[in-house]
Jmol script that loads the backbone (N, CA, C; Angstrom):
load data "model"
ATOM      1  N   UNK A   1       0.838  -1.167   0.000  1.00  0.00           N
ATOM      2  CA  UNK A   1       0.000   0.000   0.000  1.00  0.00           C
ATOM      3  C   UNK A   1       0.888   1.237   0.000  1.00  0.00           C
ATOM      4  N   UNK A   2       0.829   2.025  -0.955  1.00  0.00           N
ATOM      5  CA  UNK A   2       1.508   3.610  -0.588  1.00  0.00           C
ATOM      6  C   UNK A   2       0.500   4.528  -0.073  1.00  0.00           C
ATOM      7  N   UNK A   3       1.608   5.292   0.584  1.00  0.00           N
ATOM      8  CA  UNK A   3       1.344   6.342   1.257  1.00  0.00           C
ATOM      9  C   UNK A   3       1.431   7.421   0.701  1.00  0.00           C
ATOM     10  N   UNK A   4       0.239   8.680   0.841  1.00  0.00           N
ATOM     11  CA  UNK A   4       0.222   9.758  -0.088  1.00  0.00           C
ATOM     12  C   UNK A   4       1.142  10.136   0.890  1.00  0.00           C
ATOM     13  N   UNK A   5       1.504  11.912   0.263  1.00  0.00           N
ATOM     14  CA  UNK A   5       2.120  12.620   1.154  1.00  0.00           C
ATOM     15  C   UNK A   5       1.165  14.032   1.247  1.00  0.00           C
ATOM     16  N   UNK A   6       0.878  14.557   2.315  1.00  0.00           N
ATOM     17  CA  UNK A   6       0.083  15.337   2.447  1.00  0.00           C
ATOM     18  C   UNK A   6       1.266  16.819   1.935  1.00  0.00           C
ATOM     19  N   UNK A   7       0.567  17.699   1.823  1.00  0.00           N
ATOM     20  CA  UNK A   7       1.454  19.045   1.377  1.00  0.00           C
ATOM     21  C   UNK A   7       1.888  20.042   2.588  1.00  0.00           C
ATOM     22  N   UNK A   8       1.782  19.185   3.897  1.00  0.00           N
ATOM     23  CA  UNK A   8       2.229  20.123   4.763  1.00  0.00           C
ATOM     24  C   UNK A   8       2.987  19.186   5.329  1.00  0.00           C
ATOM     25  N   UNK A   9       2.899  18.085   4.844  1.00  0.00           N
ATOM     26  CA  UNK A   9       4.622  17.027   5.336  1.00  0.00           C
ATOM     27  C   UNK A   9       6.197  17.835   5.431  1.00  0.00           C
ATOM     28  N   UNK A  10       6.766  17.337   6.344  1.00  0.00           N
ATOM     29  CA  UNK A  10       7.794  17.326   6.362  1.00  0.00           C
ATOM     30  C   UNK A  10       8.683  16.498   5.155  1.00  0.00           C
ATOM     31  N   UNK A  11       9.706  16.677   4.314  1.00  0.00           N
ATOM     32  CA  UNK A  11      10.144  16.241   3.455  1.00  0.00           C
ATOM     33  C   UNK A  11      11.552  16.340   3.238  1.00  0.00           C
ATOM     34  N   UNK A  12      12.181  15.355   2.890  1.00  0.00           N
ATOM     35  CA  UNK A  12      13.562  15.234   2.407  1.00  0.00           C
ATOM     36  C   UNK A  12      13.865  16.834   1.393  1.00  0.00           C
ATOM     37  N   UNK A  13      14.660  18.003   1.896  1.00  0.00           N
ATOM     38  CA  UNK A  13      15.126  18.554   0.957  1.00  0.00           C
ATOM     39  C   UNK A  13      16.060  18.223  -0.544  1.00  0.00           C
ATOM     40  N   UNK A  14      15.344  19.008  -1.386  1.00  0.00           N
ATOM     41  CA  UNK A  14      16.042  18.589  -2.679  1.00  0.00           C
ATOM     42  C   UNK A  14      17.227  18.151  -2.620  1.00  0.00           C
ATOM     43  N   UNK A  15      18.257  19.258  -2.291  1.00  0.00           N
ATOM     44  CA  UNK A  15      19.798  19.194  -1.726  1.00  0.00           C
ATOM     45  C   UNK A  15      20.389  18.005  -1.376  1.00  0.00           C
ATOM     46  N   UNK A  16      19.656  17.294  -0.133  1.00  0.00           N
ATOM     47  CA  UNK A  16      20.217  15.842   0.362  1.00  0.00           C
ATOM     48  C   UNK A  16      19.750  15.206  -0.834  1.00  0.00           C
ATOM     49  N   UNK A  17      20.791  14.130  -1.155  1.00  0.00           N
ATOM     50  CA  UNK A  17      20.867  12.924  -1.824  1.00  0.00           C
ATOM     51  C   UNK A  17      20.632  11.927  -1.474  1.00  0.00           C
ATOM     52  N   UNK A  18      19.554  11.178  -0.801  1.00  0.00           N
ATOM     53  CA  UNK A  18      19.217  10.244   0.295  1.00  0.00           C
ATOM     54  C   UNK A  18      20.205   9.034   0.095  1.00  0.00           C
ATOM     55  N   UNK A  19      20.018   8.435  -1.760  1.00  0.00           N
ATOM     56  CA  UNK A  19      20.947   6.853  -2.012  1.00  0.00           C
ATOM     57  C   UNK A  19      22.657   7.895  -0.965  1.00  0.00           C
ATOM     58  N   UNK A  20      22.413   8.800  -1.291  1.00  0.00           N
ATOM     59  CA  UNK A  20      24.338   9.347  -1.105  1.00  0.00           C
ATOM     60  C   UNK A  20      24.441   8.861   0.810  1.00  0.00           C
ATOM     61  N   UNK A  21      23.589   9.714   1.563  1.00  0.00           N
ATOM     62  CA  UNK A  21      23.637   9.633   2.729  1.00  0.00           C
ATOM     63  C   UNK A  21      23.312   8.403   3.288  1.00  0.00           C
ATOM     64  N   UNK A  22      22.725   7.206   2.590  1.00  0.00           N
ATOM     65  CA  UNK A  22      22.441   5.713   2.833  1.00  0.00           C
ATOM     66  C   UNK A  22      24.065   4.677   2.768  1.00  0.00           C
ATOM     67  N   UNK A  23      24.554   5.405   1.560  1.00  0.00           N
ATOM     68  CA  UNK A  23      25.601   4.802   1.201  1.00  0.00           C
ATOM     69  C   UNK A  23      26.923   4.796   2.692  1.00  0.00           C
ATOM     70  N   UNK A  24      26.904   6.011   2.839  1.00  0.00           N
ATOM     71  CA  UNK A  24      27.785   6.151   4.345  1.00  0.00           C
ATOM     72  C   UNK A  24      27.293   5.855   5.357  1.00  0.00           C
ATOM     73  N   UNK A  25      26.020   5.176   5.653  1.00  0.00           N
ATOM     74  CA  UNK A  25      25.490   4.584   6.956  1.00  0.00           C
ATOM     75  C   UNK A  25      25.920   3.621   7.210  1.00  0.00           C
ATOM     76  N   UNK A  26      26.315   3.211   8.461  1.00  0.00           N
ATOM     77  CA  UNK A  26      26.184   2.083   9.298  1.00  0.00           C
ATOM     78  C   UNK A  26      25.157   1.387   9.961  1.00  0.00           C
ATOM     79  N   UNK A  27      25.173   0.175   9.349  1.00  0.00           N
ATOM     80  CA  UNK A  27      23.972  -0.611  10.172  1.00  0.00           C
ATOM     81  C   UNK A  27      24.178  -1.244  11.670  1.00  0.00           C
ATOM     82  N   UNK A  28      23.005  -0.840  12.310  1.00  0.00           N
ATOM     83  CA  UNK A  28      23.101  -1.086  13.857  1.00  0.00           C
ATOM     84  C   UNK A  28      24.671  -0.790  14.704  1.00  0.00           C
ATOM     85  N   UNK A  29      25.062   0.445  14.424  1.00  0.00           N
ATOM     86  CA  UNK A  29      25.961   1.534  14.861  1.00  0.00           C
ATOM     87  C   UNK A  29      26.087   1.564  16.257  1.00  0.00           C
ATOM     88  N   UNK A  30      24.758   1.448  17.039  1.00  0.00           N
ATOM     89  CA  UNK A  30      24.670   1.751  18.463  1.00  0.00           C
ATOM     90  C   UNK A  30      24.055   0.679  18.968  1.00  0.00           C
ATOM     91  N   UNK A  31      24.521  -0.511  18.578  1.00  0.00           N
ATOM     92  CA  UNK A  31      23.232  -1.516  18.601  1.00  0.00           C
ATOM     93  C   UNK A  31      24.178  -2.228  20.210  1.00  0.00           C
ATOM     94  N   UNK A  32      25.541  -2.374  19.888  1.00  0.00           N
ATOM     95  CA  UNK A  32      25.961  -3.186  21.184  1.00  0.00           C
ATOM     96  C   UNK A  32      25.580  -1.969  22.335  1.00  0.00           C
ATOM     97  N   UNK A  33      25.797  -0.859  22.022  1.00  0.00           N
ATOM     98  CA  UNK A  33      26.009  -0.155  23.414  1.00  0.00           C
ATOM     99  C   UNK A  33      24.188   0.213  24.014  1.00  0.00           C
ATOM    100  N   UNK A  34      23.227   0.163  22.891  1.00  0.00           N
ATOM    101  CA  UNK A  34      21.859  -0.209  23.332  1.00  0.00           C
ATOM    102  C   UNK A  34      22.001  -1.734  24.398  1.00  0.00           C
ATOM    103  N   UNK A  35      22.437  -2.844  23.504  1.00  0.00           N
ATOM    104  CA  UNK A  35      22.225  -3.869  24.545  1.00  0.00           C
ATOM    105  C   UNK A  35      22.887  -4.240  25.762  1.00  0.00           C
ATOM    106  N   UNK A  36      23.976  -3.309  25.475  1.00  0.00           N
ATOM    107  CA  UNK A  36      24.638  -3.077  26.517  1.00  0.00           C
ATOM    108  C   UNK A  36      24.121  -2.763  28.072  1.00  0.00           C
ATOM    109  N   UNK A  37      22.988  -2.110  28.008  1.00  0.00           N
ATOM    110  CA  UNK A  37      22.229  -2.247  29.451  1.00  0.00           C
ATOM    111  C   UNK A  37      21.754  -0.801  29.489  1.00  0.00           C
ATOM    112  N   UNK A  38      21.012  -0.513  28.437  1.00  0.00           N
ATOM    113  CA  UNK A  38      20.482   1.299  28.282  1.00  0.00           C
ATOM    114  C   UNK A  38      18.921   0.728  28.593  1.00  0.00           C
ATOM    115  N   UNK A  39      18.499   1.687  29.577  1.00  0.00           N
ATOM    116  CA  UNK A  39      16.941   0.855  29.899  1.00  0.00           C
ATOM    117  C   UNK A  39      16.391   2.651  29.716  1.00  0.00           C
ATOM    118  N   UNK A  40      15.107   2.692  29.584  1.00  0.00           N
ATOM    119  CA  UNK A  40      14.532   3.893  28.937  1.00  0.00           C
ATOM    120  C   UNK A  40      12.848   3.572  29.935  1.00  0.00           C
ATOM    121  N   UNK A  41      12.665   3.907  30.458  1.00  0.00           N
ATOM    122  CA  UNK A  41      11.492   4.460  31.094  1.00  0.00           C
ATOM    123  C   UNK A  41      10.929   5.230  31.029  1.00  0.00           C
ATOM    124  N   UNK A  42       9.364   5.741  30.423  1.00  0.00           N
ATOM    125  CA  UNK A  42       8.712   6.773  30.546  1.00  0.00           C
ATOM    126  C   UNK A  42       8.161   7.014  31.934  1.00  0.00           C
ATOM    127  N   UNK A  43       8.020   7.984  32.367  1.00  0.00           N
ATOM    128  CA  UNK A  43       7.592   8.600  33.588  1.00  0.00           C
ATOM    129  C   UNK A  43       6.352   9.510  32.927  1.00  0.00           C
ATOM    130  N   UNK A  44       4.971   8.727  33.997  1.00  0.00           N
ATOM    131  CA  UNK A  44       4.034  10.061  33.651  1.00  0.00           C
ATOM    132  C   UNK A  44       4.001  11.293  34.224  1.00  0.00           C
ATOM    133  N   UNK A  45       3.169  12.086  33.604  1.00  0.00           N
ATOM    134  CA  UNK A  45       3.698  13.858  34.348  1.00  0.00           C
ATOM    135  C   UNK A  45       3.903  13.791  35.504  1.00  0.00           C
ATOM    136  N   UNK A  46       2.707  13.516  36.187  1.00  0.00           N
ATOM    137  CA  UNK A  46       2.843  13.713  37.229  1.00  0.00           C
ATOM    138  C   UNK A  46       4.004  13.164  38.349  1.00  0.00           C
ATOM    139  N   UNK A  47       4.900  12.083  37.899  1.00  0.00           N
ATOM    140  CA  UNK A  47       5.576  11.603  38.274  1.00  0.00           C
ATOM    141  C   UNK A  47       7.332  12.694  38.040  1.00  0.00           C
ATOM    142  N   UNK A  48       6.645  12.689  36.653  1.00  0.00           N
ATOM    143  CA  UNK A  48       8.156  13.602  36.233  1.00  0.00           C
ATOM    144  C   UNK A  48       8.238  14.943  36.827  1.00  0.00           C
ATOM    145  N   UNK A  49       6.891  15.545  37.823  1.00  0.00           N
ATOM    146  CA  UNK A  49       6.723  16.671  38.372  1.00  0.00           C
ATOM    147  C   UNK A  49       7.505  16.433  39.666  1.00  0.00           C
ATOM    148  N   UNK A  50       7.431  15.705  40.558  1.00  0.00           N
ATOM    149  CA  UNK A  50       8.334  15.297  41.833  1.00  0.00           C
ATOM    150  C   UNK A  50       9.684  14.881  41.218  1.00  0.00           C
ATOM    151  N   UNK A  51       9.841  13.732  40.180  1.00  0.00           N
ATOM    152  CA  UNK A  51      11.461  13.138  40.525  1.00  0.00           C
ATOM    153  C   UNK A  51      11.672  14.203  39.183  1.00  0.00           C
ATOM    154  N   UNK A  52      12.533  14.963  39.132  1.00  0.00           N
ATOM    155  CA  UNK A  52      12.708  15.605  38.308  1.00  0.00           C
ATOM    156  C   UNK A  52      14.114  15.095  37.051  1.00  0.00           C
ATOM    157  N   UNK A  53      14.810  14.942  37.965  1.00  0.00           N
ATOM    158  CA  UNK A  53      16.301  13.840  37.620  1.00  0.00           C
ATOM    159  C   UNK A  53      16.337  12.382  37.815  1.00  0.00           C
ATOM    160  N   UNK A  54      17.365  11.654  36.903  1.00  0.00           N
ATOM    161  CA  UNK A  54      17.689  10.152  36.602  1.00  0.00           C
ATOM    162  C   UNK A  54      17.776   9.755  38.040  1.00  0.00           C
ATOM    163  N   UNK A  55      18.581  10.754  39.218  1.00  0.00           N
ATOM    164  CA  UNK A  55      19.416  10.650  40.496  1.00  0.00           C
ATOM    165  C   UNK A  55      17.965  10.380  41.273  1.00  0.00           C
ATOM    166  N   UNK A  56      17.268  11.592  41.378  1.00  0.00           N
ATOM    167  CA  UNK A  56      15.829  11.918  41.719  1.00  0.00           C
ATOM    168  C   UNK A  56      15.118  10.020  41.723  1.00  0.00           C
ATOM    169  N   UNK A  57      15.153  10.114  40.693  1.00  0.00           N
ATOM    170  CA  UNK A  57      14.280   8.791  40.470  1.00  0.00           C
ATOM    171  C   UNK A  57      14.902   6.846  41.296  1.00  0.00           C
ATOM    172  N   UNK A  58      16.401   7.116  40.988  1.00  0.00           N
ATOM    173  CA  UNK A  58      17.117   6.029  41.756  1.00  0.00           C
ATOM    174  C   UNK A  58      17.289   5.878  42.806  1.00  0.00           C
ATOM    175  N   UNK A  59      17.079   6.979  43.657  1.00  0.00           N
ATOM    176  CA  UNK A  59      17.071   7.233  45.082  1.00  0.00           C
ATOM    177  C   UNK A  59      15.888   6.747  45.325  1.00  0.00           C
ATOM    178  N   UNK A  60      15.170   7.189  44.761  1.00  0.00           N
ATOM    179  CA  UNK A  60      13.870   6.785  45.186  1.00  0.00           C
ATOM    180  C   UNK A  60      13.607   5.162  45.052  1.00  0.00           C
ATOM    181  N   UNK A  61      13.841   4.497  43.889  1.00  0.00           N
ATOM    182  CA  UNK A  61      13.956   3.210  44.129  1.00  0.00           C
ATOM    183  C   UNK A  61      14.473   2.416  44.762  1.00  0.00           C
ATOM    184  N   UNK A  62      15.601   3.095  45.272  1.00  0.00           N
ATOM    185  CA  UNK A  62      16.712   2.084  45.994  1.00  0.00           C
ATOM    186  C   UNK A  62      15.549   2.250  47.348  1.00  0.00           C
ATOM    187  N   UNK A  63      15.260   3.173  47.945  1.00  0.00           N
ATOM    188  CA  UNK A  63      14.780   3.304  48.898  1.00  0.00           C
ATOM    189  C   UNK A  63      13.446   1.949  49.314  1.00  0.00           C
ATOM    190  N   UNK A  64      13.042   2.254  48.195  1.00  0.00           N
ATOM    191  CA  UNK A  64      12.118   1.771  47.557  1.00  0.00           C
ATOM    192  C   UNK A  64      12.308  -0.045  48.260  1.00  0.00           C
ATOM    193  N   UNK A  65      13.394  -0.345  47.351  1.00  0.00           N
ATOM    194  CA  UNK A  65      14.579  -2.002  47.119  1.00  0.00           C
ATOM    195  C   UNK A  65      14.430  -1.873  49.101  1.00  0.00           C
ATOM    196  N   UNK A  66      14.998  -0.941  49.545  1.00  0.00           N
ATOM    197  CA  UNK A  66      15.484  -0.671  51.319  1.00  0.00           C
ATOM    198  C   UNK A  66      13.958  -1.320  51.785  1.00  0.00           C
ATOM    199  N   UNK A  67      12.963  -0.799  51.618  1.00  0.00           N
ATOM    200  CA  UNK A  67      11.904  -0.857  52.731  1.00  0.00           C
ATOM    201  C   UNK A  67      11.319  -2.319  52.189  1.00  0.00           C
ATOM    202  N   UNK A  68      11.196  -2.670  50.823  1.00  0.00           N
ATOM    203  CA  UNK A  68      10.587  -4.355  50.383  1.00  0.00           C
ATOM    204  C   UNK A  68      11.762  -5.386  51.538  1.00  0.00           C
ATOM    205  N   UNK A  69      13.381  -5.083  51.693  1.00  0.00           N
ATOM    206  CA  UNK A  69      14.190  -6.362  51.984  1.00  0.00           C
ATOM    207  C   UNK A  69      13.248  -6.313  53.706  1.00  0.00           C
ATOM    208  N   UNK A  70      13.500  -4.764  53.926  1.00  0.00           N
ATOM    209  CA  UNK A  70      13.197  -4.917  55.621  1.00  0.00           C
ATOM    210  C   UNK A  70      11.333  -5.498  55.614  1.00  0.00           C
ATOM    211  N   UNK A  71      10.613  -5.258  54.980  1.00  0.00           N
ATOM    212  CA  UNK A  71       9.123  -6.042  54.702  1.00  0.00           C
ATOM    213  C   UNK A  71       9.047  -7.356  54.788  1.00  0.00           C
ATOM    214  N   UNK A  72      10.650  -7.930  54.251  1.00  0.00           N
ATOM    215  CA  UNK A  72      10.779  -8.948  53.963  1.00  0.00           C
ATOM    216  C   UNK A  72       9.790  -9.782  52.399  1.00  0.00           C
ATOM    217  N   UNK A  73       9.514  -8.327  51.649  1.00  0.00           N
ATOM    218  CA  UNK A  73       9.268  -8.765  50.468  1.00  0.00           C
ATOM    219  C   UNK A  73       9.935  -9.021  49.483  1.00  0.00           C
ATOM    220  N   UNK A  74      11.382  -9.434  49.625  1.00  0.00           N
ATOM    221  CA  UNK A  74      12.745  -9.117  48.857  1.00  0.00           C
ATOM    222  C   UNK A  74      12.173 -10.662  48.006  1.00  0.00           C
ATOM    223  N   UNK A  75      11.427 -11.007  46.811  1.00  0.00           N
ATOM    224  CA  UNK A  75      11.233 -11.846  45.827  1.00  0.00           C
ATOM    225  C   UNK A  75      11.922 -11.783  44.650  1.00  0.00           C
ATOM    226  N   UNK A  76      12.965 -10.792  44.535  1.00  0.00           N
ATOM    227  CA  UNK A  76      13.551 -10.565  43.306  1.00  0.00           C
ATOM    228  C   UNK A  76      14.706 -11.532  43.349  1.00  0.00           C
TER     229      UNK A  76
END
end "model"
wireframe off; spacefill off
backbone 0.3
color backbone group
């Protein structure tokens, strides 16, 4: 099935040569250091309104990890 393109699309400028800029790509470039252990979490607003930072947010979990071992809910 193709896809029209509407006239207020965003579009490849004339200028770029797409085959040109394909030709110098590398495939899966960042692929070890993705599996490497990059984890990506969305946070909803309201969440991203309190932990504001990565730090913000790990503190909070570890804390988190702290009060489950002393619960004695440590199942992980």
């Amino acid at each position: 099935m193709k896809r029209s393109v509407s006239s207020g699309s965003d579009e490849l400028r004339p200028e770029y040569d797409l085959r040109e800029l394909l030709k110098r790509s590398v495939r899966g470039k960042y692929a070890r250091r993705y599996h490497a252990g990059t984890n990506l979490v969305l946070l909803d607003p309201d969440v991203r309104r309190v932990f504001r930072t990565p730090g913000a947010v790990n503190e909070a979990l570890r804390l988190v990890i702290q009060l489950r071992k002393i619960r004695g809910g440590d199942r992980a």
